[in-house]
C-alpha positions, -999 to 999 in steps of 0.1 A, spaced: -542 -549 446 -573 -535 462 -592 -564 479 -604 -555 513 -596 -534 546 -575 -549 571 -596 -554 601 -631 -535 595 -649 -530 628 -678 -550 618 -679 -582 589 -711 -572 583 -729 -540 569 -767 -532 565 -772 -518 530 -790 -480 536 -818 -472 513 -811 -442 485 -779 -429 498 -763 -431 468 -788 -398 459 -776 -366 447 -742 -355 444 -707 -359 462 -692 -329 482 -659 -348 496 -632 -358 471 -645 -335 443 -613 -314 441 -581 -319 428 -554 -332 454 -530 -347 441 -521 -351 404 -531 -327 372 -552 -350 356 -584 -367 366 -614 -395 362 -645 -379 375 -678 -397 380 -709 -382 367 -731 -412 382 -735 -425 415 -733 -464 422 -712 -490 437 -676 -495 420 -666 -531 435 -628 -538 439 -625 -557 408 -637 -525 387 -612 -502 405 -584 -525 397 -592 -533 364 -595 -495 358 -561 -490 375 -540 -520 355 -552 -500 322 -535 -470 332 -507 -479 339 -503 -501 311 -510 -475 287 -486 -449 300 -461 -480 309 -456 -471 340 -445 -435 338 -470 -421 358 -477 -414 391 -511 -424 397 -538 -423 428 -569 -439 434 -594 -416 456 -618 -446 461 -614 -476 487 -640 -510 485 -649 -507 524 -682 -520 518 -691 -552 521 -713 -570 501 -730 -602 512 -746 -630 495 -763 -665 508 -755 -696 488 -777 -706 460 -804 -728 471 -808 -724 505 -837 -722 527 -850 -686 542 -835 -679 574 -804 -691 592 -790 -654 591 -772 -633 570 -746 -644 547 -708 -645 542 -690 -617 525 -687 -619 488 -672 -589 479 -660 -555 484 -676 -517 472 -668 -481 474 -697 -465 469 -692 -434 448 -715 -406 440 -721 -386 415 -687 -358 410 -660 -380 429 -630 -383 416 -620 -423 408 -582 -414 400 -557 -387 398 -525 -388 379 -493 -371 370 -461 -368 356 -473 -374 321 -482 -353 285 -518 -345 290 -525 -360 256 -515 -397 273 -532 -391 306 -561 -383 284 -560 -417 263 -544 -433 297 -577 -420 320 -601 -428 284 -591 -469 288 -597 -467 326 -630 -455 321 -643 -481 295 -637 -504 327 -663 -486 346 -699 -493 350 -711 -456 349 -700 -428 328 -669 -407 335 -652 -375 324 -618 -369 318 -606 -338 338 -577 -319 340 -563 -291 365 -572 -254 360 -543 -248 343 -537 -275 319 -575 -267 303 -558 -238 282 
């Protein structure tokens, strides 16, 4: 399960104003697999989501695929307890994001009909905040 890096350099991250803006030039092409979840929105996909998306892909293809995830949660998100005076620093980590930009690719699969990838990559997408295409390689679009 996707939780967390290892050991990040630093516990804490500031959070950047407006780059999530325009579109992604890394991870747009194929790598790996024939089939693929593409995002058409940027935002922040928190380690939950991605797993969430992951768990209903493999249960629909019962685990007959071989599937990768181009996104990792190596942001982290902070948040101070409720009810608690200004100051006293920043808070504790309470979760993890990737952020993803508009034209990433979420997942890549393989090793299945297209017509169950489809469905497969469908389900995983109802799990995401933001809208997603299905995709498939060059050569299965014929």
């Amino acid at each position: 399960m996707l939780t967390s890096p290892r050991k990040p350099k630093y516990r804490k991250q500031m959070k950047r104003l407006r780059h999530l803006s325009g579109r992604e030039t890394r991870g747009v092409q194929f790598a790996f697999g024939d089939f693929g979840l593409r995002a058409l929105e940027s935002t922040y996909l928190t380690s939950r989501q991605i797993e969430a998306g992951r768990i209903a892909i493999v249960r629909h293809v019962k685990r007959g695929a071989k599937i990768w995830i181009r996104v990792f949660p190596q942001k982290p998100i902070t948040k101070k307890p409720a009810e608690t005076r200004m100051g006293k620093g920043k808070g504790s980590t309470e979760y993890w994001v990737a952020e993803v930009r508009a034209g990433k690719l979420i997942y890549e699969m393989s090793g299945v009909p297209k017509k169950l990838a489809f469905e497969a990559l469908e389900r995983a997408a109802d799990k995401m905040p933001i809208k997603c295409r299905v995709e498939a390689r060059s050569q299965y679009l014929i």
